[in-house]
N, C-alpha and C positions, 0 to 999 in steps of 0.2 A: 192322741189320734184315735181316731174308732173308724174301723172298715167293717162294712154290714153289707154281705154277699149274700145273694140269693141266685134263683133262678136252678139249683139244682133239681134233680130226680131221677127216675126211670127211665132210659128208652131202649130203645133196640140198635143194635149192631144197623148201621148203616141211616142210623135217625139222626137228629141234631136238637142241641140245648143252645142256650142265650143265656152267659151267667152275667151279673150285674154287682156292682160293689158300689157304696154312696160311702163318700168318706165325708170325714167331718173332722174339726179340731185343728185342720191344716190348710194353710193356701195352696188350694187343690192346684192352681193352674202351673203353677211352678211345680210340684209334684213327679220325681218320677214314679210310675205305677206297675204293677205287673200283678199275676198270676202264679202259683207255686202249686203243684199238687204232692199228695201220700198216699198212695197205698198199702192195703197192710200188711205188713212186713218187709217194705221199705223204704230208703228214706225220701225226705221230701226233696222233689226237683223242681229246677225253674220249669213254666211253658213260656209264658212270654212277658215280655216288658216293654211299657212306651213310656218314651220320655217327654219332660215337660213339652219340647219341641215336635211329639210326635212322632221320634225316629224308633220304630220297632225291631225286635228280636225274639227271635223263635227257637223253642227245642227241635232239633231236628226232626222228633217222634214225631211233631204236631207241622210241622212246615205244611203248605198247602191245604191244610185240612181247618186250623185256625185259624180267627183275625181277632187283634185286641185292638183298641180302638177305646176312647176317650172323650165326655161330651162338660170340656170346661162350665159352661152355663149352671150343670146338673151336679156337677163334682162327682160326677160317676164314669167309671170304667167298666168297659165291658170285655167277656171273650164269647166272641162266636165261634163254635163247638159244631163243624158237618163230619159227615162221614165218619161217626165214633164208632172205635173199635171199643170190644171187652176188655183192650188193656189199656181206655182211657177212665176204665173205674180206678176211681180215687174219692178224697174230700180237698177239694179245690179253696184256694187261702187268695186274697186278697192281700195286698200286700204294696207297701209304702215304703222305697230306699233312698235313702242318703250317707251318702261316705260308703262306709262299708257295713251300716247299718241296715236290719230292714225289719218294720215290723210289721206284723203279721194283723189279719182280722181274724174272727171267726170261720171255719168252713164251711163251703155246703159240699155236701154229697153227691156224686155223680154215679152212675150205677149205669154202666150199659150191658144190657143180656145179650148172648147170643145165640 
């Protein structure tokens, strides 16, 4: 499996990012997917997951403020990112579960200043 996120960077307390993940190596559509962040000098937590069916779940930090969301056609997953706080910095992981499995892509970086 290979997950390749992007869409991280810079913005300011109260801005908004679009991250993106395009997975590949797997039948994306059956897929469940989600998002995991780290910050430094913590461990890594879920934000959200959709399943193959579309049925999402949210860290309560991020409720309202997130939407993940999932475009079969493109085998990518997304998270829309409003209203960042400076304790949504992190590097944000891509990420593919089964059973009690899940693994990981590469991260990007999110960095909100305040």
């Amino acid at each position: 499996v290979q997950l390749q996120a992007s869409g991280g960077g810079l913005v300011q307390a109260g801005g908004s990012l679009r991250l993106s993940c395009a997975a590949s190596g797997i039948i994306f559509s059956i897929a469940n997917m989600g998002w995991y962040r780290q910050a430094p000098g913590k461990q890594r937590e879920l934000v959200a997951t959709i399943t193959s069916g579309g049925t999402t779940n949210y860290a309560d930090s991020v409720k309202g403020r997130f939407t993940i969301s999932r475009d079969n056609t493109k085998n990518t997953v997304f998270l829309q990112m409003n209203s960042l706080k400076p304790e949504d910095t992190a590097v944000y992981y891509c990420t593919r579960s089964r059973s009690s499995r899940v693994d990981y892509g590469q991260g990007t970086q999110v960095t909100v200043s305040s």
